[in-house]
C-alpha positions as CSV (number, residue, x, y, z in Angstrom):
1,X,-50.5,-36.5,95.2
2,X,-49.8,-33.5,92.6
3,X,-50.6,-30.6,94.6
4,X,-52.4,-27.5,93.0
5,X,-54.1,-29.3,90.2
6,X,-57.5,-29.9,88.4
7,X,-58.6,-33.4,89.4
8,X,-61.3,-35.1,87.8
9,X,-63.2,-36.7,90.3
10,X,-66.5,-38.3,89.2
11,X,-68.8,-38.4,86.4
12,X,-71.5,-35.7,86.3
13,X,-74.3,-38.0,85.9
14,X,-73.6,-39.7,89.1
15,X,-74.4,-36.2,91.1
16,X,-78.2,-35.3,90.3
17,X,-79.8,-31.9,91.3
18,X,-80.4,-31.7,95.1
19,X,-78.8,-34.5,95.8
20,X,-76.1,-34.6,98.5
21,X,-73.6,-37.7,98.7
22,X,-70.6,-38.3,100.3
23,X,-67.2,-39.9,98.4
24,X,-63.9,-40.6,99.2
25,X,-60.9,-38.8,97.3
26,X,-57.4,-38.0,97.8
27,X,-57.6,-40.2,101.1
28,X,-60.2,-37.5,102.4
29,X,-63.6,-37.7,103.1
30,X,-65.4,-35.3,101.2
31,X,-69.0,-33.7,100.9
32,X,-70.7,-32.8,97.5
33,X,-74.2,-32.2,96.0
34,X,-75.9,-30.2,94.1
35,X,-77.5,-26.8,94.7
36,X,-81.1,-25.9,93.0
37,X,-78.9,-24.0,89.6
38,X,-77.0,-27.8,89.7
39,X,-73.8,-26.0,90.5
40,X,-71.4,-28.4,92.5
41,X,-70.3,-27.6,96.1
42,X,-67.8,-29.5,97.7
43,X,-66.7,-29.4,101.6
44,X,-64.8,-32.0,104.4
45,X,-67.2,-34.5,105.1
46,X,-66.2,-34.7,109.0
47,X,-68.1,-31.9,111.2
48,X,-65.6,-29.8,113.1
49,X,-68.3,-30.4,116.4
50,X,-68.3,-33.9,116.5
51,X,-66.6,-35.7,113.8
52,X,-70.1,-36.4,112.2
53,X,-70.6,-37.1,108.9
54,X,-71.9,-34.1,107.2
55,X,-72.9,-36.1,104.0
56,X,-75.8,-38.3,106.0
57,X,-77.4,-34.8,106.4
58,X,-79.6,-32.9,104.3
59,X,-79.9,-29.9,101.9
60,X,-81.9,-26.7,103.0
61,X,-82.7,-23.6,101.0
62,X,-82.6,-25.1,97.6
63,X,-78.9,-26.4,98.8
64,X,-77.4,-23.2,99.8
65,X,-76.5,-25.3,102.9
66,X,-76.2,-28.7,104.4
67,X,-77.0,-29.3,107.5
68,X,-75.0,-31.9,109.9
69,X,-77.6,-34.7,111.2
70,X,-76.1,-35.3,114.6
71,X,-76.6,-31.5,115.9
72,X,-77.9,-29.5,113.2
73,X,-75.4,-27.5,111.9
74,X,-75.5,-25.7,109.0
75,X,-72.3,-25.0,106.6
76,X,-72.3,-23.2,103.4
77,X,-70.7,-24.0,100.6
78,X,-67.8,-22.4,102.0
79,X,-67.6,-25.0,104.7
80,X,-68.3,-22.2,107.4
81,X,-71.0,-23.0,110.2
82,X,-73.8,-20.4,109.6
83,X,-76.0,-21.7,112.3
84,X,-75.7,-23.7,115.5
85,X,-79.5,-24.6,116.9
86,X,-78.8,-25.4,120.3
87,X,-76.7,-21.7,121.1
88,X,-79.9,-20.0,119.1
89,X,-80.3,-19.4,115.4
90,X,-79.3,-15.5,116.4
91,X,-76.2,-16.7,118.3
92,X,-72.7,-15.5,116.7
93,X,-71.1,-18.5,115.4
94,X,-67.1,-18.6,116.5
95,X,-64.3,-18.3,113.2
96,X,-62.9,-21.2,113.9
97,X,-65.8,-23.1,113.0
98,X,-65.2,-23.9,109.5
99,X,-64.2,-27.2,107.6
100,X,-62.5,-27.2,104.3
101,X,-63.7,-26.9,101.1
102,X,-62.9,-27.6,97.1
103,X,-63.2,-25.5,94.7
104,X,-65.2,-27.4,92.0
105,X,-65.9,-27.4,87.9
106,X,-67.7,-29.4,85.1
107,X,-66.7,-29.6,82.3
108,X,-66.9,-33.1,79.3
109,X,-69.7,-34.5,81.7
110,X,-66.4,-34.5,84.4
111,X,-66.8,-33.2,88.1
112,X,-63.4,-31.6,88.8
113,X,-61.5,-30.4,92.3
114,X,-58.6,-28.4,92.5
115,X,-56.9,-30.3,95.0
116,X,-54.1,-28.1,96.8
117,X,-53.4,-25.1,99.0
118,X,-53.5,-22.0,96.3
119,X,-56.7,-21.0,94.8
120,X,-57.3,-21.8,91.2
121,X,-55.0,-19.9,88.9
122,X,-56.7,-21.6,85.7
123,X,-59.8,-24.0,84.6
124,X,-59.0,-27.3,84.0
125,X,-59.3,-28.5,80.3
126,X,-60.2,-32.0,78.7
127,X,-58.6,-33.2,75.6
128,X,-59.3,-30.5,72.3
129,X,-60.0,-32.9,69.9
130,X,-62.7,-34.4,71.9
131,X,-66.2,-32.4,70.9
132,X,-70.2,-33.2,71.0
133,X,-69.5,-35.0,67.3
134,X,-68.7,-38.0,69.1
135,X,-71.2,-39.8,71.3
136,X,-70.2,-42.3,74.5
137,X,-71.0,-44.8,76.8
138,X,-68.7,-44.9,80.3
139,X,-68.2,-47.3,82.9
140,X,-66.2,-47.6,86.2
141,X,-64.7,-49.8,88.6
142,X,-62.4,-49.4,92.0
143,X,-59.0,-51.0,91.2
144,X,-56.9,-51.8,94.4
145,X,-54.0,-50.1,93.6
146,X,-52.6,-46.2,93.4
147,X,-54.0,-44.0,90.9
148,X,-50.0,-43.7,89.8
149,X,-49.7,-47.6,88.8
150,X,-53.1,-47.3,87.2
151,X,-51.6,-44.5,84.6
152,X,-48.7,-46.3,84.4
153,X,-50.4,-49.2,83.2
154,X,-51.7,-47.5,80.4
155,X,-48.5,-46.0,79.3
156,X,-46.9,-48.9,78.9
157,X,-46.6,-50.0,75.1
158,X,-44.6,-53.4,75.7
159,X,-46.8,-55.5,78.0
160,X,-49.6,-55.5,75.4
161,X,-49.0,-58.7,73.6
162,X,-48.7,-60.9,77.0
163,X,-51.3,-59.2,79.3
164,X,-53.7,-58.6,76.4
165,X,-52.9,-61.8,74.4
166,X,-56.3,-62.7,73.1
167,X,-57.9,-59.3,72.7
168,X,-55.7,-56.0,71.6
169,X,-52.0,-57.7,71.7
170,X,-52.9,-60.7,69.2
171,X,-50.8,-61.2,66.6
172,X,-47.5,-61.7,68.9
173,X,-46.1,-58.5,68.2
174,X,-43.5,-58.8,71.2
175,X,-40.7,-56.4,69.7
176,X,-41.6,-52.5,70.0
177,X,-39.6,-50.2,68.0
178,X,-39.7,-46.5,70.2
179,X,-41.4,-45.5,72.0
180,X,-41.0,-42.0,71.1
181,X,-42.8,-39.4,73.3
182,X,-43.4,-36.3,72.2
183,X,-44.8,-33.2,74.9
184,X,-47.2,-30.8,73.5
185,X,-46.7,-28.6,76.3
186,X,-45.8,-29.1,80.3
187,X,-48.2,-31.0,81.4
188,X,-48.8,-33.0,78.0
189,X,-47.7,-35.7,76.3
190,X,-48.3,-38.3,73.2
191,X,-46.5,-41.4,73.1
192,X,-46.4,-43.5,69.6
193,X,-45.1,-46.9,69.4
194,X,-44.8,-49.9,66.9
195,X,-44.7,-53.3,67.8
196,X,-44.0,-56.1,65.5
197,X,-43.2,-59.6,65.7
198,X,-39.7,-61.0,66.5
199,X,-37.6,-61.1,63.4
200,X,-34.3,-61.5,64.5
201,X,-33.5,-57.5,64.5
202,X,-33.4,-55.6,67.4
203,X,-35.9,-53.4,69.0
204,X,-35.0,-49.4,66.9
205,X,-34.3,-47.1,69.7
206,X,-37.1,-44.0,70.1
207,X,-33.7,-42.3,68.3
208,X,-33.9,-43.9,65.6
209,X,-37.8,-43.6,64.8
210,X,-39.5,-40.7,63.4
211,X,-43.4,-40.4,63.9
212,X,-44.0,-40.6,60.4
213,X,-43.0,-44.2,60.8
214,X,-45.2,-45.2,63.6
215,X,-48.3,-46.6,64.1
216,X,-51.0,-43.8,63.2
217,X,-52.6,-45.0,66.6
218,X,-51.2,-42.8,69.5
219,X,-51.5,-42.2,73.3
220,X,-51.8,-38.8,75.0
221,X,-51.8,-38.3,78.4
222,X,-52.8,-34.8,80.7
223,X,-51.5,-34.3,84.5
224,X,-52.6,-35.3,86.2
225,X,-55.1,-38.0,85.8
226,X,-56.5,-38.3,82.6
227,X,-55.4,-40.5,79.4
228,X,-56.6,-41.1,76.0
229,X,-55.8,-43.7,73.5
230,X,-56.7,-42.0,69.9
231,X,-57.1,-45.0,67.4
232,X,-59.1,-43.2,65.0
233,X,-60.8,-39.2,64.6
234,X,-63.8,-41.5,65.0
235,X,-62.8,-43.7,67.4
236,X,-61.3,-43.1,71.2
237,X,-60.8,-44.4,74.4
238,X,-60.5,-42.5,77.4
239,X,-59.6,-43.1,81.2
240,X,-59.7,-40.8,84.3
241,X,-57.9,-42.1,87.0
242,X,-59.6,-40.6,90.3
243,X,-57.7,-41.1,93.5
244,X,-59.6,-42.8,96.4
245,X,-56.4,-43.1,98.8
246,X,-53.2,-44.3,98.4
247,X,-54.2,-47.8,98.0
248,X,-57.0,-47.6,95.3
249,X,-58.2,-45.6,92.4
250,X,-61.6,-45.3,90.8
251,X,-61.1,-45.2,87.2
252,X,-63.8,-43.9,84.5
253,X,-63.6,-45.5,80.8
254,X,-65.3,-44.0,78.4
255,X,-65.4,-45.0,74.8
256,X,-66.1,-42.8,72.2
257,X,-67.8,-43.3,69.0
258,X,-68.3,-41.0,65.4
259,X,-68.8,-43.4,62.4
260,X,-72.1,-42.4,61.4
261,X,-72.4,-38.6,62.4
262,X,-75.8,-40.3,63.5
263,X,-76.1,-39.7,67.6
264,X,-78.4,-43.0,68.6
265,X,-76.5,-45.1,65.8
266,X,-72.8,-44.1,67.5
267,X,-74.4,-44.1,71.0
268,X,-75.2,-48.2,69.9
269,X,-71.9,-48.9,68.4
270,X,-70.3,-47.7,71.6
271,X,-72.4,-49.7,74.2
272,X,-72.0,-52.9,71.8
273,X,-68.1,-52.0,71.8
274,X,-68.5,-51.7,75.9
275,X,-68.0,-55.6,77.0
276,X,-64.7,-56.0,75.3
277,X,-63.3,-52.5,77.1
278,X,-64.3,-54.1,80.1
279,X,-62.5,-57.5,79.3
280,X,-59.5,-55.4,78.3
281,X,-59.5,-53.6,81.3
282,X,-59.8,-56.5,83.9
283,X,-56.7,-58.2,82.1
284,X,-54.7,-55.3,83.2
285,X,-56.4,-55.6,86.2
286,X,-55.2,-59.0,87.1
287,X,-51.8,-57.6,86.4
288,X,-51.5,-54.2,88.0
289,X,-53.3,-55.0,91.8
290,X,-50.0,-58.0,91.9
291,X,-47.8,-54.7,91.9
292,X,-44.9,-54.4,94.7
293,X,-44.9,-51.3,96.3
294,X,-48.7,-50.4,95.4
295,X,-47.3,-46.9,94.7
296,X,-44.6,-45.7,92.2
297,X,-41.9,-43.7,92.4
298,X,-39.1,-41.8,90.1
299,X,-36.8,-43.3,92.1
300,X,-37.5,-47.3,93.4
301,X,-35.9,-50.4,93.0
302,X,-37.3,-51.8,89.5
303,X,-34.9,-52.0,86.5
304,X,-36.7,-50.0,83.7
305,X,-35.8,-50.7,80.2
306,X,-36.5,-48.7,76.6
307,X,-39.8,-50.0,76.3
308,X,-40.7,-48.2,79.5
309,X,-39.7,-44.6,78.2
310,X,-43.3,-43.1,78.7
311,X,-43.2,-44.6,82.3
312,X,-40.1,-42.9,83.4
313,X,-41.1,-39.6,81.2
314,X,-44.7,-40.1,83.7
315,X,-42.5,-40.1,87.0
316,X,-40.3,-37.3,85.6
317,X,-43.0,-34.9,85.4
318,X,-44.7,-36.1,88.2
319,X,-41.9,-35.7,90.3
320,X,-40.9,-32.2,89.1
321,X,-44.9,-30.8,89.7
322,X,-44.3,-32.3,93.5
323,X,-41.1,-30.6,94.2
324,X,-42.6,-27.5,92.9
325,X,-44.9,-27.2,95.3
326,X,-42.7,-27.2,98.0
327,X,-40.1,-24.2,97.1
């Protein structure tokens, strides 16, 4: 994990006002609901008593609290113990009881954490171009695999005409010409890439291309878990890749639609458009959960080629925001 970052975590309809639930992210068990403003509160799901469960408890005052349901004690949103009912409601409560907790944000119908040991130094941010002109319908599924092999799937140009043979890669365009990656900033990137079919010539290296020449179709991706593939201004797809542990990732796909300017109409052509996103996505499924190691690395024992430059650019980064946090 990328210490010190925005993460987004869940979708905002899946937390309703008053509701308390418990989920598992970052291989930690983690308390969140809603208080009665529908702000978002998030603490350690384990009870520093008794190891309890603090999610299978309930909200009081209008979800200032949540109360454990093995003993009755009450936290904050701070994860401090206010109360503990069997010393007294009056009785002191000792510092050292106190759990963690997250600080949280919404923001594009995303819950966010900021997953790390420094407070927030910034808000986390979506992608610009993506505004309420564009309506969407989202689905998600648990892969079994680490959120990195997830991303990496998606920013990798060259497997499209195998793994997605019959839906996105027809046409046998096997050779790519790039892929040329290009940050915006330093924690930012696009990736452009043109495949065509085998004609004898080479592959160009990303050298060799300029944008200009590329498919108007690009890839952007944000540390550190969220992608988008922008075919059209009117047309996107979008994945958040939320970390359940190291051995499996929840990932959100949304698919956004502007053709008409009309809300319901665009809201219909992207649930009609949903079904083949999901065949997409369990082709690369069937792929990615094969994987050997699970997890990836900058440095492991796999023979990366040209095609794969937005991979090793990925593990680059990733690698450099990891180190940082330990100096």
């Amino acid at each position: 994990m990328i210490k010190n970052q925005w993460y987004v975590v869940m979708s905002s309809k899946e937390l309703k006002k008053g509701q308390l639930i418990g989920v598992t992210r970052f291989g930690e068990k983690l308390a969140i609901w809603r208080d009665k403003d529908g702000k978002v509160h998030c603490i350690s799901d384990i009870c520093c008593h008794r190891g309890a469960s603090i999610s299978h408890g309930k909200l009081l005052n209008n979800g200032e609290r949540v109360m454990c349901p093995f003993h009755g004690f009450e936290y904050d949103s701070t994860g401090r113990v206010k109360t503990i009912p069997s010393n007294g409601r009056t009785a002191p409560v000792p510092e050292n009881f106190i759990v963690k907790s997250y600080p949280t944000y919404e923001l594009a119908d995303f819950i966010w954490i900021w997953y790390g040991d420094k407070e927030p130094t910034h808000n986390p941010s979506y992608f610009d171009d993506i505004d309420d002109s564009l309506a969407y319908t989202e689905f998600s599924e648990v892969w079994n695999v680490h959120y990195s092999r997830a991303i990496e799937n998606q920013l990798d140009p060259i497997h499209v005409p195998f793994v997605h043979y019959n839906t996105i890669g027809r046409g046998n365009r096997t050779v790519a010409d790039g892929p040329v990656v290009r940050w915006i900033n330093d924690t930012m990137f696009y990736f452009y890439v043109f495949n065509r079919v085998e004609d004898g010539i080479p592959a160009r290296k990303p050298e060799e291309m300029k944008i200009s020449e590329m498919s108007s179709v690009y890839l952007e991706f944000k540390f550190p878990n969220i992608w988008q593939n922008h075919i059209d201004e009117k047309l996107r797809v979008t994945a958040a890749f939320v970390p359940v542990d190291e051995e499996h990732t929840r990932i959100y796909i949304r698919f956004y639609v502007g053709f008409t300017g009309i809300r319901f109409i665009d809201k219909l052509i992207s649930t009609l458009g949903t079904p083949f996103n999901k065949k997409v996505l369990h082709q690369d499924r069937a792929v990615v959960e094969t994987q050997i190691p699970k997890k990836s690395e900058l440095r492991m024992s796999e023979n990366l080629i040209t095609g794969d430059l937005p991979i090793l650019e990925y593990r680059k980064k990733r690698e450099q925001l990891k180190s940082e946090i330990t100096k």
